[in-house]
NUGUDREN-122590 format. One line per field, with one value per atom (N, C-alpha, C): residue number from 0; residue in three letters; atom name; x, y, z. Coordinates in steps of 0.1 Angstrom, whole numbers, plus 5000, padded with zeros to 4 digits. Each point is the difference from the previous one (the first is absolute). Example, Ala and Ser with C-alpha at 12.3 -4.5 7.8 and 13.67 -1.06 7.14 Angstrom:
BEGIN
i: [0 0 0 1 1 1];
aa: [ala ala ala ser ser ser];
at: [N CA C N CA C];
x: [5132 4991 5009 4996 5009 4992];
y: [4943 5012 5012 5011 5011 5011];
z: [5078 5000 5000 4993 5000 5008];
// end
This chain:
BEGIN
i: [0 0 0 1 1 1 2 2 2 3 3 3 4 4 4 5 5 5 6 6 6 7 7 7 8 8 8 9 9 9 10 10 10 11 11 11 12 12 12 13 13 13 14 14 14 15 15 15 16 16 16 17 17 17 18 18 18 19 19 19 20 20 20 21 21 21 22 22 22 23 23 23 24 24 24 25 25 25 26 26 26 27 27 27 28 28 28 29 29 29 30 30 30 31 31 31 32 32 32 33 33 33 34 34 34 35 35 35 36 36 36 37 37 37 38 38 38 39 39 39 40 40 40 41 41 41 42 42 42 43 43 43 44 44 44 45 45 45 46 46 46 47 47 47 48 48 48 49 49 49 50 50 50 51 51 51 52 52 52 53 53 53 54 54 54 55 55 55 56 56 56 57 57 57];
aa: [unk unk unk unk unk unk unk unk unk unk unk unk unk unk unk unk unk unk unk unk unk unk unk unk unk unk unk unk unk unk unk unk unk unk unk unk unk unk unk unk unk unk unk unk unk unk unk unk unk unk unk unk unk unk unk unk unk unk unk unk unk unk unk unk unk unk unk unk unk unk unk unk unk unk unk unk unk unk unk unk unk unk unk unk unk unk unk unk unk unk unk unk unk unk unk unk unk unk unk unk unk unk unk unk unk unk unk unk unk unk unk unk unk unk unk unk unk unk unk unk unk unk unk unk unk unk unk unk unk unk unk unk unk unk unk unk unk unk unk unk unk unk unk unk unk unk unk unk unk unk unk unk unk unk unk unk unk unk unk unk unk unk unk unk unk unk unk unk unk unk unk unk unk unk];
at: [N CA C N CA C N CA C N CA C N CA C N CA C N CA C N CA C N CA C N CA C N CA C N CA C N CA C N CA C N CA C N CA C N CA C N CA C N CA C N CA C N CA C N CA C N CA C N CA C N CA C N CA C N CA C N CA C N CA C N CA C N CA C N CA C N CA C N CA C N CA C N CA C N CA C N CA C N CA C N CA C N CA C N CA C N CA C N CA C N CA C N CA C N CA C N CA C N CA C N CA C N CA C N CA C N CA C N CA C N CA C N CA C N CA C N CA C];
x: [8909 4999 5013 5001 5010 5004 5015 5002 5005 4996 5004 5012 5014 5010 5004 5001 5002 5014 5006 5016 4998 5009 5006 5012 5003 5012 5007 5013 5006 5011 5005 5014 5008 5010 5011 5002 4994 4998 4988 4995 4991 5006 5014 5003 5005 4998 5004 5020 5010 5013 5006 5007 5010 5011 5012 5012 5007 5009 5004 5012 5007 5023 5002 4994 5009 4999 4998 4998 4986 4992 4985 4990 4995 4988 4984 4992 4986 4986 4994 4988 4993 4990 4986 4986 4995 4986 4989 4989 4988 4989 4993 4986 4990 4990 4986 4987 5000 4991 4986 4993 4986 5001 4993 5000 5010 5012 5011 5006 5016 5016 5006 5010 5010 5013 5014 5010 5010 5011 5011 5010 5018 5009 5010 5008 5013 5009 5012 5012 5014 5007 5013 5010 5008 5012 5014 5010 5013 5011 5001 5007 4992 5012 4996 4992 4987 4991 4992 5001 5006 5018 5005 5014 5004 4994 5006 4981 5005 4989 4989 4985 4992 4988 4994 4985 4988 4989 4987 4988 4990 4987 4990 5000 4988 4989];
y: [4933 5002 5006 5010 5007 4993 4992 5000 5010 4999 5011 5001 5000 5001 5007 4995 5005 5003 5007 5004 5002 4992 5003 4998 5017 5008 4992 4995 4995 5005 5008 5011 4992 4995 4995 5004 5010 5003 4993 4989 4994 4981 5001 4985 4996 4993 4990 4997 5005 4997 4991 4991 4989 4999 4995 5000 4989 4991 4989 4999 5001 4999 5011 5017 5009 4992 4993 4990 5006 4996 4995 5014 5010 5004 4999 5004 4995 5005 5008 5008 4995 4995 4995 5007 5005 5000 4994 5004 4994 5015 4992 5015 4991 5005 4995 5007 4988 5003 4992 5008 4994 4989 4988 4994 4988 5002 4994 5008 4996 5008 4992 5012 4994 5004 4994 4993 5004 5008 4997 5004 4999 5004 5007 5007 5000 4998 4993 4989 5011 5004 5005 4993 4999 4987 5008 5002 5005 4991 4993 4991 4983 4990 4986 4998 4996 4994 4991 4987 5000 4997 5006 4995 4992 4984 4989 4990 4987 4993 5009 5000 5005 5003 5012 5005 4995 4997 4999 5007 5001 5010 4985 5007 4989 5002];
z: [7927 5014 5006 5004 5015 5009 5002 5013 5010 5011 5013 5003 5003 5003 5017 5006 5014 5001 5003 5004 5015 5006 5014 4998 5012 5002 5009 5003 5011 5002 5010 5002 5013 4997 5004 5016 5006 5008 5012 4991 5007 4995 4999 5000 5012 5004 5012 4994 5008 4994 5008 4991 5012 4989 5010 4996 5004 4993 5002 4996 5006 5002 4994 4997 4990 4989 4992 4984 4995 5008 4996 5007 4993 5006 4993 5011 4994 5002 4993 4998 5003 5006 5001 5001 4987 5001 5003 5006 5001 4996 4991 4998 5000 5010 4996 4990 4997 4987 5003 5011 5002 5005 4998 5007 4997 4991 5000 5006 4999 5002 4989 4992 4993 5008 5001 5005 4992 5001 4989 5010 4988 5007 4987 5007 4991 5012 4989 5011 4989 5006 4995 5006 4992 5003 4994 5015 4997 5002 4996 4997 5004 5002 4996 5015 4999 5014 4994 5007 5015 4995 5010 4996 4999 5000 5002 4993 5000 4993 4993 5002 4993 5012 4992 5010 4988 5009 4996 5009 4992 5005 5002 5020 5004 4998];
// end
């Protein structure tokens, strides 16, 4: 049996961008895929953040 393979295109041009102290910036995708959505990010980190204690994802 064949499975189907779906490819979706996602161009950088449709991320949601935020930026946090010049350290930290951050891509945010969303693509819907029928009657879900999938969710992702890319996080680039130029140097040490947060500068002091520690960060966590609420």
């Amino acid at each position: 049996m064949k499975r189907r393979i779906n490819i979706k295109i996602v161009k950088k041009e449709k991320a949601s961008i935020f930026k946090n102290r010049n350290k930290s910036s951050l891509l945010e995708y969303s693509i819907a895929l029928g009657e879900k959505d999938l969710d992702f990010c890319i996080n680039t980190f130029t140097g040490r953040y947060p500068e002091k204690i520690f960060c966590t994802n609420e």
